[in-house]
C-alpha positions in Angstrom: 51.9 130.0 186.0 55.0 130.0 187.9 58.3 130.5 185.9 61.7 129.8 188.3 64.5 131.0 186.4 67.3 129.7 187.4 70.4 131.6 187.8 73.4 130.2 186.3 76.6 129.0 188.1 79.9 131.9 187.6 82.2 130.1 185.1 85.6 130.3 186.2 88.9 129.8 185.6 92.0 129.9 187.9 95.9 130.9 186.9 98.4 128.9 188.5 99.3 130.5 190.9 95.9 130.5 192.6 95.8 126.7 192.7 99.4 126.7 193.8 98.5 128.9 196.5 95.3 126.9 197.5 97.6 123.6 197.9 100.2 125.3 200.0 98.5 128.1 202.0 95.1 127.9 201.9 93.1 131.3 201.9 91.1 133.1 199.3 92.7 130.5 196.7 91.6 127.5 199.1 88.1 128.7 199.5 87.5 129.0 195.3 88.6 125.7 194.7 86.6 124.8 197.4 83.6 126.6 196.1 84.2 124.7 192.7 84.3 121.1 194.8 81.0 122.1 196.3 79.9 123.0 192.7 78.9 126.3 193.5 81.4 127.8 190.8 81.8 125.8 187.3 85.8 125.6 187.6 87.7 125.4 184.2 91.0 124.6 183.0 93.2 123.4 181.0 96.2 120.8 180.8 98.8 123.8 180.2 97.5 125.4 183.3 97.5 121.7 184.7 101.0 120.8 183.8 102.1 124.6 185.1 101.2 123.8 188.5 102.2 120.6 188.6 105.5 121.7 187.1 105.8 124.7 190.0 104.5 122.4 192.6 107.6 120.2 191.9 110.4 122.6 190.9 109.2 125.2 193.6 108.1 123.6 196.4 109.6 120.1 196.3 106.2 117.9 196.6 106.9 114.5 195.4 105.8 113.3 192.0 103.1 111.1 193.6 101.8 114.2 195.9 102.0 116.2 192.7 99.7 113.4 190.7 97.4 113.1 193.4 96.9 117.3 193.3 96.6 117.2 189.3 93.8 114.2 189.9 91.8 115.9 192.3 92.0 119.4 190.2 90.4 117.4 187.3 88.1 116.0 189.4 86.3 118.9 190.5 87.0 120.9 187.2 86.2 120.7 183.4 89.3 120.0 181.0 88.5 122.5 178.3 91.0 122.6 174.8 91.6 125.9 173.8 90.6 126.4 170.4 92.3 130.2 169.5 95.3 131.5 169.9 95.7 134.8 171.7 98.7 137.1 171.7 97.4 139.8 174.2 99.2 139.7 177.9 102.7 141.6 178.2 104.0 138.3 179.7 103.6 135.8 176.5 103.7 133.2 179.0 100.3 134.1 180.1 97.8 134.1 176.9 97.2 130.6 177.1 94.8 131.2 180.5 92.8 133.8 178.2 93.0 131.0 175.5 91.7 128.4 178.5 89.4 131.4 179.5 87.9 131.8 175.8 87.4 128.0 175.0 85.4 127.8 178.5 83.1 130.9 178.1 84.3 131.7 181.4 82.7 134.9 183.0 85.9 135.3 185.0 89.5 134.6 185.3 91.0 134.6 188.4 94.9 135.5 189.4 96.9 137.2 191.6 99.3 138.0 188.4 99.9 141.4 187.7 99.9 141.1 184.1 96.7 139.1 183.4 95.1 141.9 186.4 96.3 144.8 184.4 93.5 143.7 181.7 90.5 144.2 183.6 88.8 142.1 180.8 89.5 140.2 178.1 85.9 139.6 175.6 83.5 138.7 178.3 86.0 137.1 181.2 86.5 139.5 183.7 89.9 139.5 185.4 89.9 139.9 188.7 92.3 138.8 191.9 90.9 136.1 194.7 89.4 138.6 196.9 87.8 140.4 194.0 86.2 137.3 192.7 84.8 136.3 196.5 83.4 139.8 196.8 82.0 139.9 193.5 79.9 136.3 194.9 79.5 137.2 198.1 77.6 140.7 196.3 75.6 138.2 194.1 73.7 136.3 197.0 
């Protein structure tokens, strides 16, 4: 008897400032959230790290509210919404424990970010931290 075991899909989650950077100039940051349209990741986040980019999407780089709704809808669409349940106090910028918290709630096997803070960590439980060209290589590895 043939057993297929089927290998699982990377779990993911993405900072801010990697969807920011997909919207505005494309990249590493484009081809993950690609990757998670095409379903070949399993793309998780959460409405903090929703509001946060539509927030800097805004303030920073002037998109109108309707461009900005449009970007949170298609985000959602190709991702999974995931309510952290636990509170963590663990990055030197406070500002950031709330994508471990996303991270933690999803069972994601990586977090990916181009913030120094959150890269520092190397790992938090079992989410690896890692920057956009890490994560790619790391896939690219896996085939």
């Amino acid at each position: 008897m043939n057993t297929v075991v089927k290998k699982s899909k990377p779990r993911v989650v993405v900072d801010t400032n990697v969807i920011v950077s997909a919207l505005n100039f494309g990249g590493n940051p484009a081809r993950i959230v690609t990757m998670a349209g095409l379903k070949m990741v399993e793309l998780f986040l959460s409405d903090q790290i929703l509001q946060e980019s539509a927030g800097v999407l805004q303030e920073k780089f002037a998109w109108t509210s309707g461009r900005v709704s449009r970007a949170v809808q298609a985000m959602k669409d190709i991702a999974v919404v995931v309510k952290p349940t636990e509170r963590v106090v663990v990055v030197r910028d406070k500002d950031d424990d709330h994508l471990l918290e996303c991270a933690v709630a999803a069972h994601a096997h990586y977090l990916v970010s181009g913030d120094e803070d959150l890269l520092v960590l190397k790992r938090y439980r079992d989410t690896k931290i890692v920057s956009p060209a890490q994560f790619l290589k790391i896939l690219h590895k896996a085939r």
